[in-house]
N, C-alpha and C positions, 0 to 999 in steps of 0.2 A: 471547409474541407478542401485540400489541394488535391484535383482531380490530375492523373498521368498516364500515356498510354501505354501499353506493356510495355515497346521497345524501350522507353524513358525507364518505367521501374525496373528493367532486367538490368539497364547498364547502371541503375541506381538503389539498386535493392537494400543494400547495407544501409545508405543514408535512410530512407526511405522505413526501413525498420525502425532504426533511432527514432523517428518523429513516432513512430507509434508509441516506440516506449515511454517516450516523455509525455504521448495523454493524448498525442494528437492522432486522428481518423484520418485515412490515408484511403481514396479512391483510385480505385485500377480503370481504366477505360479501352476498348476494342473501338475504333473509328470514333471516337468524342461518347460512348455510348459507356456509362458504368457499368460492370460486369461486377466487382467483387470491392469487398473495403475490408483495408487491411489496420485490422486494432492490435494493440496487447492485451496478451491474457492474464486475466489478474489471479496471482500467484492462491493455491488451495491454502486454505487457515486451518492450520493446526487444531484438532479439538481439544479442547479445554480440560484438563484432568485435576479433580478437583482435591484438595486434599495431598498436593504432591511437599507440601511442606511443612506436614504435620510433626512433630517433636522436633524440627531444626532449629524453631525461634523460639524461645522463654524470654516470658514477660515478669517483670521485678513484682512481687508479691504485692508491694505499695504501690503499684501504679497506678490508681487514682486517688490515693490518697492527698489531702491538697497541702501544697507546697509551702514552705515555712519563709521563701521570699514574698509572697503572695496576700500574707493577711492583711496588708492592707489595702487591698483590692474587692477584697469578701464582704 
């Protein structure tokens, strides 16, 4: 984890951002001394709504019926 003192992260805060977003943990320091770690926040996950594409797909009546290229695999 690359540790920076504020003055460094204020004149480099955008860079600084980027590395968190790419995954990397980023320490703030006051006299060499950690104060704060600056992460990304991982984005909220949509809840799952189940059933949202019921009547859009139809499935062919024969669809598991077994295939007439196939029988000599059975």
């Amino acid at each position: 984890m690359p540790q920076f003192n504020i003055h460094v992260a204020k004149a480099h805060l955008s860079e600084l951002i980027q590395k968190a977003i790419l995954g990397e943990e980023v320490i703030i320091a006051r006299d060499n001394k950690p104060i704060a770690k600056l992460v990304a926040l991982n984005p909220p996950k949509r809840q799952r709504t189940l059933g949202f594409a019921k009547d859009l797909i139809t499935i062919a009546p024969d669809f598991n019926d077994p295939l007439n290229d196939f029988e000599d695999y059975q």
